[in-house]
Predicted model as a PDB file, atoms N, CA, C, CB and O in Angstrom, pLDDT in the B-factor column:
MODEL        1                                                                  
ATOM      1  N   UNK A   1       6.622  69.258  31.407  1.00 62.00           N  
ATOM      2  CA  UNK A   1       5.662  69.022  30.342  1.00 62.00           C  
ATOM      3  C   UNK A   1       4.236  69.011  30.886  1.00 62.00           C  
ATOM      4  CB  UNK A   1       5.969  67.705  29.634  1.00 62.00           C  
ATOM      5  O   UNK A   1       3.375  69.680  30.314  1.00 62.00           O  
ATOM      6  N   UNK A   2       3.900  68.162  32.139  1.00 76.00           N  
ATOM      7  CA  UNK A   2       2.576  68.281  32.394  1.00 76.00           C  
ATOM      8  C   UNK A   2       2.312  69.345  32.837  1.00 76.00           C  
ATOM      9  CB  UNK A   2       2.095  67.469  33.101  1.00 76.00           C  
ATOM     10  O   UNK A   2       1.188  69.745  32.533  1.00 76.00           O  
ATOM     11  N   UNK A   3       3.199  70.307  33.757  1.00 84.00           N  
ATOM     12  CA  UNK A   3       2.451  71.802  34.287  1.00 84.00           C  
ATOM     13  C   UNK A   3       2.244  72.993  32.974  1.00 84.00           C  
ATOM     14  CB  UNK A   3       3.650  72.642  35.638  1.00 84.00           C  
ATOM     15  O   UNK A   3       1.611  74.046  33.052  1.00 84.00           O  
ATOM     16  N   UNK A   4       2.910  72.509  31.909  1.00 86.00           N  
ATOM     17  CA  UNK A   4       2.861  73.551  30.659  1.00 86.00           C  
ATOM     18  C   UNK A   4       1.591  72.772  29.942  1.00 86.00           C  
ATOM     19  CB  UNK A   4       4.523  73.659  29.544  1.00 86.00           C  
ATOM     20  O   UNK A   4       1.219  73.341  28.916  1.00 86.00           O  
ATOM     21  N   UNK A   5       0.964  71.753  30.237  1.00 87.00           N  
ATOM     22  CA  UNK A   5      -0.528  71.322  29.708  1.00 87.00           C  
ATOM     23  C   UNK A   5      -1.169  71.776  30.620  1.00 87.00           C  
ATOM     24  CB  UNK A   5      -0.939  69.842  29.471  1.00 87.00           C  
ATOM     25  O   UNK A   5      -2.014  72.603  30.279  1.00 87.00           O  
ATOM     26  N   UNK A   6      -1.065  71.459  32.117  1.00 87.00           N  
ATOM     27  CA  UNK A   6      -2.476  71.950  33.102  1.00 87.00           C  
ATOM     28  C   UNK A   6      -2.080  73.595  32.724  1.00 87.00           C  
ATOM     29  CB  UNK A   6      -2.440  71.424  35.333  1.00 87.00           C  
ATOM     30  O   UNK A   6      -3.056  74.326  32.892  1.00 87.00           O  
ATOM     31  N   UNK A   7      -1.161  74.131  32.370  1.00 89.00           N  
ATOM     32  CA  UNK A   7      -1.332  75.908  32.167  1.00 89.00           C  
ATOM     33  C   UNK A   7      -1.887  76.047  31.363  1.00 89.00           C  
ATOM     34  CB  UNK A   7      -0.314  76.858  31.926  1.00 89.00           C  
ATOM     35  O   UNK A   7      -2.804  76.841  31.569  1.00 89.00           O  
ATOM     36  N   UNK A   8      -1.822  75.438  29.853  1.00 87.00           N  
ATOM     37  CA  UNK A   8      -2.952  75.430  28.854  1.00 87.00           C  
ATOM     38  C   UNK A   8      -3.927  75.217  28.998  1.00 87.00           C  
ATOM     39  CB  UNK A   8      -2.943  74.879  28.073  1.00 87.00           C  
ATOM     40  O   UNK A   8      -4.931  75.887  28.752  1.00 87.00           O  
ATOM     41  N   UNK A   9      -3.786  74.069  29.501  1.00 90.00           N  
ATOM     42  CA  UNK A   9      -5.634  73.830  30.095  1.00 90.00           C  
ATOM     43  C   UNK A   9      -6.376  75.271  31.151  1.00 90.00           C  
ATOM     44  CB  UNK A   9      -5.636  72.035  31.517  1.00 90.00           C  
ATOM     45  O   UNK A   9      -7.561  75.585  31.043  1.00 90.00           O  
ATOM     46  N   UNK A  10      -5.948  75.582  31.574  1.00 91.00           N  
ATOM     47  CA  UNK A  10      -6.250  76.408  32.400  1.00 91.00           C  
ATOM     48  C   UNK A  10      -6.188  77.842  32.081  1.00 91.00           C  
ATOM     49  CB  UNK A  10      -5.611  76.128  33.325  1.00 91.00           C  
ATOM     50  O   UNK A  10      -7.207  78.464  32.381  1.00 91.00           O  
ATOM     51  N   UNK A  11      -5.409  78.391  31.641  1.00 90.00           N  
ATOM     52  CA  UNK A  11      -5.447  79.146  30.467  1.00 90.00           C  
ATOM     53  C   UNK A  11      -6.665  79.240  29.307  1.00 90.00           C  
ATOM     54  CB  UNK A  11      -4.363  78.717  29.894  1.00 90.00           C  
ATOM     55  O   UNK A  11      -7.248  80.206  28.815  1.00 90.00           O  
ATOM     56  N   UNK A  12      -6.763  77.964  29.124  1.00 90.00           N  
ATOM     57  CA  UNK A  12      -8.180  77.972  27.711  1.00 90.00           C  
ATOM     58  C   UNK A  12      -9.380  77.940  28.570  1.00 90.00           C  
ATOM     59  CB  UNK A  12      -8.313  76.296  26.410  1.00 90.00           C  
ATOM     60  O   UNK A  12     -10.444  78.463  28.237  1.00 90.00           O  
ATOM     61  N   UNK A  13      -9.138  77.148  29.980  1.00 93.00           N  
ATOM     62  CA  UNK A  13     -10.789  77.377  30.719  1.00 93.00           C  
ATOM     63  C   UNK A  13     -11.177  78.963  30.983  1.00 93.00           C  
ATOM     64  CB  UNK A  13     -10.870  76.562  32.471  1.00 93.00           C  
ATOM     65  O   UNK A  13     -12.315  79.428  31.034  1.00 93.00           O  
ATOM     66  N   UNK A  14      -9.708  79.792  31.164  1.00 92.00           N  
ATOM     67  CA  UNK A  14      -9.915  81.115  31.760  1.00 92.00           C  
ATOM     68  C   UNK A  14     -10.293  81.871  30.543  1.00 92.00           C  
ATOM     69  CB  UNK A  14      -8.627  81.737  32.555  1.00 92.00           C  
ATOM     70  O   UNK A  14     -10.663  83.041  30.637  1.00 92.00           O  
ATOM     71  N   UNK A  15     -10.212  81.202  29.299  1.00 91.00           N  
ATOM     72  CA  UNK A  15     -10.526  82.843  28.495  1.00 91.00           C  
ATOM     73  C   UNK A  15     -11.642  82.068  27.918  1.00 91.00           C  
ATOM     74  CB  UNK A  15      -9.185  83.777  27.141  1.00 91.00           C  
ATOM     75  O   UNK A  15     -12.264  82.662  27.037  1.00 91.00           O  
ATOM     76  N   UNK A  16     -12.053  80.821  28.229  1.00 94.00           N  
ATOM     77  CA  UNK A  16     -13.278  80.562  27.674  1.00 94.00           C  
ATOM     78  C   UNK A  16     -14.396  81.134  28.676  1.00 94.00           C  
ATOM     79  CB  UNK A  16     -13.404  79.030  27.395  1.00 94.00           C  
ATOM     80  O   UNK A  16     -15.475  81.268  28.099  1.00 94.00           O  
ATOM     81  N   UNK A  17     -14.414  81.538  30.149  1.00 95.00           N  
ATOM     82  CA  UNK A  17     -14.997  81.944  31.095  1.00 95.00           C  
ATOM     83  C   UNK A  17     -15.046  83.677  30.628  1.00 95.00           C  
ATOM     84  CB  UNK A  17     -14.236  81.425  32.462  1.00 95.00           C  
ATOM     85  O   UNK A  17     -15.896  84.396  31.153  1.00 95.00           O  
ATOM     86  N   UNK A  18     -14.292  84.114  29.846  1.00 93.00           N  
ATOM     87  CA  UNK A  18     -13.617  85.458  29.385  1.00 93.00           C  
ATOM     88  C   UNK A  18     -15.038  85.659  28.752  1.00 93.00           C  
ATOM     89  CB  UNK A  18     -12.023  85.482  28.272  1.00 93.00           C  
ATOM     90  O   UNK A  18     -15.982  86.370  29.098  1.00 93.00           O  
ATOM     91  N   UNK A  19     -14.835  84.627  27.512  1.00 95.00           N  
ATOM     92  CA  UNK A  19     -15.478  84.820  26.112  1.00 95.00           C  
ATOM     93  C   UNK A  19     -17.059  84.613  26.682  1.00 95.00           C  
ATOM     94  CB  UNK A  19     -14.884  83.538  24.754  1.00 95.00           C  
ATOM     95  O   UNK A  19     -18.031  85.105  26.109  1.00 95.00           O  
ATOM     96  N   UNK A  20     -17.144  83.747  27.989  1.00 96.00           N  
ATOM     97  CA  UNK A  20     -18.874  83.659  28.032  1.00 96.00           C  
ATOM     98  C   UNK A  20     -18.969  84.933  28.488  1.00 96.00           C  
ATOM     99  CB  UNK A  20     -19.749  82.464  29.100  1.00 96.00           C  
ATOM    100  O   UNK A  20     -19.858  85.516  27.868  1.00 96.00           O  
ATOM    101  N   UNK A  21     -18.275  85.846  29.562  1.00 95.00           N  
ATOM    102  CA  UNK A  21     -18.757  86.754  30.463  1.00 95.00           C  
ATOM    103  C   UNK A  21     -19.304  88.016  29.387  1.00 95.00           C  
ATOM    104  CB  UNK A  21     -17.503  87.177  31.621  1.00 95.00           C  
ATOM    105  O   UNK A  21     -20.231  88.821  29.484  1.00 95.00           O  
ATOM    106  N   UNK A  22     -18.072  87.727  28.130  1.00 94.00           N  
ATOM    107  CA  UNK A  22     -17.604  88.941  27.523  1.00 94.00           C  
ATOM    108  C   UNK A  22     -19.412  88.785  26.223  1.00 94.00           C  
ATOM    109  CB  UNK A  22     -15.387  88.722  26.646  1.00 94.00           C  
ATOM    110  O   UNK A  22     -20.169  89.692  25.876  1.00 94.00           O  
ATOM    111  N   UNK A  23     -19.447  87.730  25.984  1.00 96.00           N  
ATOM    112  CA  UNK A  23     -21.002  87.134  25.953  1.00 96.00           C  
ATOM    113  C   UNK A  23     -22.611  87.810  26.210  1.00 96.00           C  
ATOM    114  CB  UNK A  23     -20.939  86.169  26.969  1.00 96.00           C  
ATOM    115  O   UNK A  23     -23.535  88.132  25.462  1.00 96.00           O  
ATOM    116  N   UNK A  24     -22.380  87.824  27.681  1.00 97.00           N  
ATOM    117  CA  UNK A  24     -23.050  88.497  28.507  1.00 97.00           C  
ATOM    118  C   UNK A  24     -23.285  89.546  28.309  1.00 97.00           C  
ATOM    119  CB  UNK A  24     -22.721  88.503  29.402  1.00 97.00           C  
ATOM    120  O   UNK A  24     -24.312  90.082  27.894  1.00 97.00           O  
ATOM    121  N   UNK A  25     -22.092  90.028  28.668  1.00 96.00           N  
ATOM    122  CA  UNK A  25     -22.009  91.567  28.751  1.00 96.00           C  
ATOM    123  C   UNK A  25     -22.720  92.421  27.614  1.00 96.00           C  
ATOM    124  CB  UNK A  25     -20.517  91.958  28.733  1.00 96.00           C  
ATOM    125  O   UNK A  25     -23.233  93.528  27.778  1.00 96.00           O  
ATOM    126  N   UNK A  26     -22.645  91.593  26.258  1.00 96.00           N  
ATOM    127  CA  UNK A  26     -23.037  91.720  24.772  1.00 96.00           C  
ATOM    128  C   UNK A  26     -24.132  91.531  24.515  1.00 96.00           C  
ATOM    129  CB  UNK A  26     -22.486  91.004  23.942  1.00 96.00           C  
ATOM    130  O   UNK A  26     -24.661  92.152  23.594  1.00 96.00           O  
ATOM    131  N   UNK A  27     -24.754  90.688  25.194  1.00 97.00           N  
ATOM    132  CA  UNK A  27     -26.429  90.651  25.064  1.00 97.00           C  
ATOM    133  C   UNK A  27     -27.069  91.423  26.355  1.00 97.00           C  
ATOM    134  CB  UNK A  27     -27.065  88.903  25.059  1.00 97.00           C  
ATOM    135  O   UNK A  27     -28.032  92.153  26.120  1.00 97.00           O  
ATOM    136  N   UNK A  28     -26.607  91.315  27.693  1.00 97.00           N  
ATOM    137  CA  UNK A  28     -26.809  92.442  28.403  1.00 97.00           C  
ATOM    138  C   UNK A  28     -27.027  94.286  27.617  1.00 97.00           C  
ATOM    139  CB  UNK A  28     -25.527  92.268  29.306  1.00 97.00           C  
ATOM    140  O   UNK A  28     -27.935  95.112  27.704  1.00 97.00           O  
ATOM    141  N   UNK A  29     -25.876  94.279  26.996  1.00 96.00           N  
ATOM    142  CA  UNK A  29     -26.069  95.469  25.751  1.00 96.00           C  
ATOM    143  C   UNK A  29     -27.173  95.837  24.940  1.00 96.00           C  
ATOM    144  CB  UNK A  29     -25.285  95.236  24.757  1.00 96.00           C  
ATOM    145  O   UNK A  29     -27.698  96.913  24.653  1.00 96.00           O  
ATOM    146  N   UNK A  30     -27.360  94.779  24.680  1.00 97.00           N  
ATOM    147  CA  UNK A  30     -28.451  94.291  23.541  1.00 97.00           C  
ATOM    148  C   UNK A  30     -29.758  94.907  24.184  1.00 97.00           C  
ATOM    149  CB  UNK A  30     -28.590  92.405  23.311  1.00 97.00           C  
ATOM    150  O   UNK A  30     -30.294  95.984  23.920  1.00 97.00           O  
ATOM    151  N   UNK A  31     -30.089  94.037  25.004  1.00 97.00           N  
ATOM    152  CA  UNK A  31     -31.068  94.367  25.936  1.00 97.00           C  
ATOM    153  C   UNK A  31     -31.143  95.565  26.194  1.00 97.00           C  
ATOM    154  CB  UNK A  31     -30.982  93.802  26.995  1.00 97.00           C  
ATOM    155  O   UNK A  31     -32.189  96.209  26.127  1.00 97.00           O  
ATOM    156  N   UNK A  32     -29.820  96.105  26.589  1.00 96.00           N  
ATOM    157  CA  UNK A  32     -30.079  97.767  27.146  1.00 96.00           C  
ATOM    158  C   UNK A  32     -30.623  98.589  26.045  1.00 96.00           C  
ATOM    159  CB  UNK A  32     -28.598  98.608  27.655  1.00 96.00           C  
ATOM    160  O   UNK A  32     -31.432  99.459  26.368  1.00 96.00           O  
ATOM    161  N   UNK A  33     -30.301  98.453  24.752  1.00 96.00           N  
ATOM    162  CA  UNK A  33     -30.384  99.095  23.604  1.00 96.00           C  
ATOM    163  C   UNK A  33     -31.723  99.056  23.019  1.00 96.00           C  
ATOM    164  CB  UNK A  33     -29.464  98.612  22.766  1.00 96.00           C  
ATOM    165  O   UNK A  33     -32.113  99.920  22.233  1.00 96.00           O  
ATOM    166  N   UNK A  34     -32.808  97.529  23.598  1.00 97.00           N  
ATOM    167  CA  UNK A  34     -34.235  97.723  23.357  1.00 97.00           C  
ATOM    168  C   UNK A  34     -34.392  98.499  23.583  1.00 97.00           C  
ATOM    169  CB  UNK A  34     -35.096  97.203  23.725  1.00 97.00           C  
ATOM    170  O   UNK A  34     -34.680  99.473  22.888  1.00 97.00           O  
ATOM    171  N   UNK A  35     -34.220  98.357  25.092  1.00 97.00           N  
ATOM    172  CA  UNK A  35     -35.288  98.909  26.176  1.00 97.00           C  
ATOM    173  C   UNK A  35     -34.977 100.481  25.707  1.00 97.00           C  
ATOM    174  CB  UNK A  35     -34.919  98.468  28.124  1.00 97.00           C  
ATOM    175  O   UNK A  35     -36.103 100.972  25.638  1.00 97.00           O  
ATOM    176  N   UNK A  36     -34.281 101.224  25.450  1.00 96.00           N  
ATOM    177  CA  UNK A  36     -33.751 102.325  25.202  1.00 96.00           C  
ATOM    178  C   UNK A  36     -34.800 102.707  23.793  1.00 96.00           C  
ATOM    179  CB  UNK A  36     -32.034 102.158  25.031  1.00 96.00           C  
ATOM    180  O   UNK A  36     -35.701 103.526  23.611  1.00 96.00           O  
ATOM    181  N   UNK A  37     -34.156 101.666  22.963  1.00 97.00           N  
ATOM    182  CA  UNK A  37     -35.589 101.614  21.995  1.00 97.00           C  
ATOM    183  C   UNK A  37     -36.873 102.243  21.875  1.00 97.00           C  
ATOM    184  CB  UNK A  37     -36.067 100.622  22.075  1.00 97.00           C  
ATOM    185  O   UNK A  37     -37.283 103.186  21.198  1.00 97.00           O  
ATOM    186  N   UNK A  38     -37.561 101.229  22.971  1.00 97.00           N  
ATOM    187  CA  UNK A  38     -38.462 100.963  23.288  1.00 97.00           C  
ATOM    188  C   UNK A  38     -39.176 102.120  24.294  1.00 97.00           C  
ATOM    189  CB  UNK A  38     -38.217  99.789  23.644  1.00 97.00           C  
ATOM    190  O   UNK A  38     -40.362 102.423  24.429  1.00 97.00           O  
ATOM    191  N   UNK A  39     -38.170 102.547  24.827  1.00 96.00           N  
ATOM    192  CA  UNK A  39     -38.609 104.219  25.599  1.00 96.00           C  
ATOM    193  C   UNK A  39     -38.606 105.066  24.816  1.00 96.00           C  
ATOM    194  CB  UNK A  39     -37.717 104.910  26.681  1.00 96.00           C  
ATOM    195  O   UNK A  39     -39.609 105.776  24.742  1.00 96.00           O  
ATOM    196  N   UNK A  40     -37.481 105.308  23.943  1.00 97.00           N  
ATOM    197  CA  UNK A  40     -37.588 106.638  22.660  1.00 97.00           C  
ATOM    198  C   UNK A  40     -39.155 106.301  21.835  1.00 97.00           C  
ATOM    199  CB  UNK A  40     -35.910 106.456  21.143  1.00 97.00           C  
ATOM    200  O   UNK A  40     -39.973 107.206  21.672  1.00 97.00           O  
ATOM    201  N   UNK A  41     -39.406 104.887  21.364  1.00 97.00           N  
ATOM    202  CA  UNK A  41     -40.998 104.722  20.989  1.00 97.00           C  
ATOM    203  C   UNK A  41     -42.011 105.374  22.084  1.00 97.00           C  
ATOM    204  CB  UNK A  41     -41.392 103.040  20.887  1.00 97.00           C  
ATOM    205  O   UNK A  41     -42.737 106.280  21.676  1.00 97.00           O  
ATOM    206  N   UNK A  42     -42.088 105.064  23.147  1.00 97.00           N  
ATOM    207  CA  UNK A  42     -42.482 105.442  24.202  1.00 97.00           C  
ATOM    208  C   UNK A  42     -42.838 107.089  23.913  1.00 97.00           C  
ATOM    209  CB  UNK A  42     -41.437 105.052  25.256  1.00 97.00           C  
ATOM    210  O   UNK A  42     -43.830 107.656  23.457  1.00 97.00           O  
ATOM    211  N   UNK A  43     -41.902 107.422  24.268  1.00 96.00           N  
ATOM    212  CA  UNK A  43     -41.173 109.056  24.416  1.00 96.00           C  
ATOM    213  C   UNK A  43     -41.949 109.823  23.298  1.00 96.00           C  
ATOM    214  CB  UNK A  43     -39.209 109.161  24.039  1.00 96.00           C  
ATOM    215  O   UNK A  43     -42.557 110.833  23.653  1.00 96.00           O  
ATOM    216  N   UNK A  44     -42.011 109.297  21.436  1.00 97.00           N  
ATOM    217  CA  UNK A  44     -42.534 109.812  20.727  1.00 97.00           C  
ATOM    218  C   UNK A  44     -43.982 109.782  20.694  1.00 97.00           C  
ATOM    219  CB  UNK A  44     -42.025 109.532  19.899  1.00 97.00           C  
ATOM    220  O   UNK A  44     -44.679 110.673  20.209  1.00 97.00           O  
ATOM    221  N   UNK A  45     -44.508 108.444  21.371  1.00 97.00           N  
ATOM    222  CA  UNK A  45     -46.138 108.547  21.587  1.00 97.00           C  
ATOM    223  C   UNK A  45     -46.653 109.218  22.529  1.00 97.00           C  
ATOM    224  CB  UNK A  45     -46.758 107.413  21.807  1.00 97.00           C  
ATOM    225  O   UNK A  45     -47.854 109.480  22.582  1.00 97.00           O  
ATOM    226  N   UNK A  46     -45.944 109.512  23.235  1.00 96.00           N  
ATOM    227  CA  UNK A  46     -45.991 110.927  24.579  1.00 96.00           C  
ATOM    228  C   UNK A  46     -46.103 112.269  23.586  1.00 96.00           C  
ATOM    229  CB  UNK A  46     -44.087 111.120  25.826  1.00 96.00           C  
ATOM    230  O   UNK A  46     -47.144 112.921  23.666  1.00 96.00           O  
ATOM    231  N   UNK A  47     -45.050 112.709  22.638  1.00 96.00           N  
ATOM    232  CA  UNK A  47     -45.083 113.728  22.520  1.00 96.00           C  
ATOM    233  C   UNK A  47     -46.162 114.242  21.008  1.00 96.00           C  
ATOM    234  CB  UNK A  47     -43.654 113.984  22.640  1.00 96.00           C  
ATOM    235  O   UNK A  47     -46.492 115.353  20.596  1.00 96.00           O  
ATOM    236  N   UNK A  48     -46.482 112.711  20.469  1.00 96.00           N  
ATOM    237  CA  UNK A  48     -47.661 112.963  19.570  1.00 96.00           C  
ATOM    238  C   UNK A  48     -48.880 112.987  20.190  1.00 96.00           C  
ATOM    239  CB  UNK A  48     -47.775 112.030  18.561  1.00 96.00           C  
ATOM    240  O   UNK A  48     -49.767 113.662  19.668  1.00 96.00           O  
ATOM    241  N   UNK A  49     -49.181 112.168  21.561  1.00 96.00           N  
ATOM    242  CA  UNK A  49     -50.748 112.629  22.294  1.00 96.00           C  
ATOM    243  C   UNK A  49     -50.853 114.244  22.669  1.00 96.00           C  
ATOM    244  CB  UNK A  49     -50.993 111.720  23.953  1.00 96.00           C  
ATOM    245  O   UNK A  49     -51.857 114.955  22.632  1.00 96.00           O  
ATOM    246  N   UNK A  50     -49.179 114.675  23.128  1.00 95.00           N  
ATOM    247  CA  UNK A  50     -48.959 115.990  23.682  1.00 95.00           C  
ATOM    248  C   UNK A  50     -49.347 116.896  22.625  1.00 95.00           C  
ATOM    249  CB  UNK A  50     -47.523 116.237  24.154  1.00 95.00           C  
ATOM    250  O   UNK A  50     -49.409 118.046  23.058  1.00 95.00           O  
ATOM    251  N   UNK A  51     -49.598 116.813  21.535  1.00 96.00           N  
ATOM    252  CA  UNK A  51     -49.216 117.499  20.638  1.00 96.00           C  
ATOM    253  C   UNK A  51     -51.119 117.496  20.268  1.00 96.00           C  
ATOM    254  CB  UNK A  51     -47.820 116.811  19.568  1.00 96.00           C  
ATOM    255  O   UNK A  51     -51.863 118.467  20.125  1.00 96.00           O  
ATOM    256  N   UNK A  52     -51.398 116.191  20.210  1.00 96.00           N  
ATOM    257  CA  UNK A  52     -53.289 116.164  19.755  1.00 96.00           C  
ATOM    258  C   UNK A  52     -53.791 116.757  20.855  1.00 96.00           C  
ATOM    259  CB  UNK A  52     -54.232 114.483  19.564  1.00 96.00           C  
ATOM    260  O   UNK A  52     -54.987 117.031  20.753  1.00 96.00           O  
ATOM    261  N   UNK A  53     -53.142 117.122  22.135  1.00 95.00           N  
ATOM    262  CA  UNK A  53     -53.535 117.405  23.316  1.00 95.00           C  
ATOM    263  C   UNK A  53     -53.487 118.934  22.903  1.00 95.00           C  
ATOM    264  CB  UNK A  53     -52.664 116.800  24.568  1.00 95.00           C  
ATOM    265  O   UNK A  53     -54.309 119.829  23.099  1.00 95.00           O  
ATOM    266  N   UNK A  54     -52.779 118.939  22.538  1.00 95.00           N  
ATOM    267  CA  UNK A  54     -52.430 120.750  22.383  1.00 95.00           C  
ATOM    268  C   UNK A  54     -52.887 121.104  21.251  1.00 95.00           C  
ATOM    269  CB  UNK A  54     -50.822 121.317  22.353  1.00 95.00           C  
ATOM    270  O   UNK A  54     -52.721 122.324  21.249  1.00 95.00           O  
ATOM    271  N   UNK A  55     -53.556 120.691  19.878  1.00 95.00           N  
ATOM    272  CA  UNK A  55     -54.691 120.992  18.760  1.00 95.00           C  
ATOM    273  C   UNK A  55     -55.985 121.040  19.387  1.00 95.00           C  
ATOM    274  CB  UNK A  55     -54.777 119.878  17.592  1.00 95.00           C  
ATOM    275  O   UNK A  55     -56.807 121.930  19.166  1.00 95.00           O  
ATOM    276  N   UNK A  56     -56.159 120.051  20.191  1.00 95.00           N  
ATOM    277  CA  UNK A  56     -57.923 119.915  20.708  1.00 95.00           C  
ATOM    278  C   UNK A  56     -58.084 121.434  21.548  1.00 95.00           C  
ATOM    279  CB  UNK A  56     -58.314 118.200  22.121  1.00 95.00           C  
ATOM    280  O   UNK A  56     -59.110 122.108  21.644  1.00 95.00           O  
ATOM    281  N   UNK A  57     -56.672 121.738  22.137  1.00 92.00           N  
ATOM    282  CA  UNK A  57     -57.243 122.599  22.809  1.00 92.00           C  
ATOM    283  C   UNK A  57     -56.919 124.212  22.378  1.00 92.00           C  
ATOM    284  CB  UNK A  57     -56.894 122.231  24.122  1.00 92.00           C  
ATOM    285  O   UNK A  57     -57.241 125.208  23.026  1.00 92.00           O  
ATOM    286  N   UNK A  58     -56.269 124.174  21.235  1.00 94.00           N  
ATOM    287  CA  UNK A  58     -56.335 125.011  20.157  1.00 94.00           C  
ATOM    288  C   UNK A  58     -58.016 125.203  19.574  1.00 94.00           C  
ATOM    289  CB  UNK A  58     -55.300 124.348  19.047  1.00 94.00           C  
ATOM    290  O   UNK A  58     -58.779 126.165  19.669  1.00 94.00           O  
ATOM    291  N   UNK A  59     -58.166 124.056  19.043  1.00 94.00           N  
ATOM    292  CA  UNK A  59     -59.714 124.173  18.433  1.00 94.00           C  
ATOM    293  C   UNK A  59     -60.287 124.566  20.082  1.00 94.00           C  
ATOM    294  CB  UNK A  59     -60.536 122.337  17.510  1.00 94.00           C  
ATOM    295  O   UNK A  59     -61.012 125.555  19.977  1.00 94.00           O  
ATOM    296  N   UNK A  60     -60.217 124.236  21.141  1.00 93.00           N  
ATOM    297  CA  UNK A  60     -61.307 124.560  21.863  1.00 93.00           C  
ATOM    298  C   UNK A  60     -61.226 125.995  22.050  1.00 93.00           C  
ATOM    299  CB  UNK A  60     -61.402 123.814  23.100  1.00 93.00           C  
ATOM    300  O   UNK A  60     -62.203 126.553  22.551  1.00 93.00           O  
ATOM    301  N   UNK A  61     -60.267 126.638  21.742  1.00 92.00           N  
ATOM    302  CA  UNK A  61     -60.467 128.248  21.980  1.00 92.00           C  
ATOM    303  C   UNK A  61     -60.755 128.688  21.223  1.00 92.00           C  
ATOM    304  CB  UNK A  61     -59.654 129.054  22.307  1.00 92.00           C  
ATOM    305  O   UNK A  61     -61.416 129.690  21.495  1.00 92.00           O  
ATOM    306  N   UNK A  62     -60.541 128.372  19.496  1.00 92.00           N  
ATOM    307  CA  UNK A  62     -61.351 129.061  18.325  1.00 92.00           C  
ATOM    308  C   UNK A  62     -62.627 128.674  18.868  1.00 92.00           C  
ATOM    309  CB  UNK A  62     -61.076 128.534  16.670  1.00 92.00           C  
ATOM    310  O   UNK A  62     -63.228 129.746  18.935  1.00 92.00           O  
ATOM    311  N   UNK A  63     -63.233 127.961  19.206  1.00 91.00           N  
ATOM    312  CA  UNK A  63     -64.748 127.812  19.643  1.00 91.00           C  
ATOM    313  C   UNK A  63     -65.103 128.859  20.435  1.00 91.00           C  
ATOM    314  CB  UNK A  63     -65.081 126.553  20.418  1.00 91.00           C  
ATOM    315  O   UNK A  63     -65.954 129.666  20.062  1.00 91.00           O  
ATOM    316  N   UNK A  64     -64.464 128.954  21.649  1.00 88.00           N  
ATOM    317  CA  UNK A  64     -64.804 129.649  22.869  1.00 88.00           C  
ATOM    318  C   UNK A  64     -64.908 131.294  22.303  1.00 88.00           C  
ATOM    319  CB  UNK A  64     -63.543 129.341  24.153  1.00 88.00           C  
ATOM    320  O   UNK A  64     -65.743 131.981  22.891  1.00 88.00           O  
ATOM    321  N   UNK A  65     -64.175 131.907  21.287  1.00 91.00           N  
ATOM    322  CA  UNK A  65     -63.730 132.436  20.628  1.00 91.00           C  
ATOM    323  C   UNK A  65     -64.384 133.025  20.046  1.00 91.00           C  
ATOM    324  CB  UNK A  65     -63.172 132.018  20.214  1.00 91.00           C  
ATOM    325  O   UNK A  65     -64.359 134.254  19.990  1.00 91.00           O  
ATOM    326  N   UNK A  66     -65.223 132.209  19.397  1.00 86.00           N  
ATOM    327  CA  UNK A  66     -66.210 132.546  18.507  1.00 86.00           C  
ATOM    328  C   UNK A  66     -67.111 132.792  18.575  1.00 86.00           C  
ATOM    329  CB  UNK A  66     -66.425 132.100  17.930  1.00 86.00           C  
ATOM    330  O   UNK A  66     -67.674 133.541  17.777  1.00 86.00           O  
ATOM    331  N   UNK A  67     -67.977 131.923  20.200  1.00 85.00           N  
ATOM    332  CA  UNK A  67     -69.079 132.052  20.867  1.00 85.00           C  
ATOM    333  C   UNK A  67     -69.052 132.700  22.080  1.00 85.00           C  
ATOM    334  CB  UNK A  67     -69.559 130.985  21.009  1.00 85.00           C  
ATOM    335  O   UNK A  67     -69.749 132.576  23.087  1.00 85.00           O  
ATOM    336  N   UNK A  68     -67.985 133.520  21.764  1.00 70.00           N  
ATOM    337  CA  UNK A  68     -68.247 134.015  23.357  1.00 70.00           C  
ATOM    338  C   UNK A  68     -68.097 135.521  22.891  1.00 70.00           C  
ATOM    339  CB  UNK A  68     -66.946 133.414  24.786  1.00 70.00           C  
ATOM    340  O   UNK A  68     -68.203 136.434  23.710  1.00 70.00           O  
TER     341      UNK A  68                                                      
ENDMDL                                                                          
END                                                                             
């Protein structure tokens, strides 16, 4: 009777150690999924400067273009 309680007991400490890791792992996720976020935001303000980068210098050749 008592080794079939310390197995329960021990048993419930092990999957409660389960459930924190498994926890972790889940907000570890979380986290990964900002940051992932947070680079694709990144990523699109890159490719909208790239993009005003590449009009300015559109208009700068209709200029050059025109005056030259």
């Amino acid at each position: 009777m008592q080794s079939s309680k310390k197995r329960d007991i021990e048993f419930g400490q092990s999957f409660i150690e389960f459930e924190q890791s498994f926890i972790e792992f889940g907000q570890s996720f979380i986290e990964f999924g900002r940051s992932f976020i947070e680079f694709g935001r990144s990523f699109i303000e890159f490719g909208r400067s790239f993009i005003e980068f590449g009009r300015s210098f559109i208009e700068f050749g209709r200029s050059f273009i025109e005056f030259g």
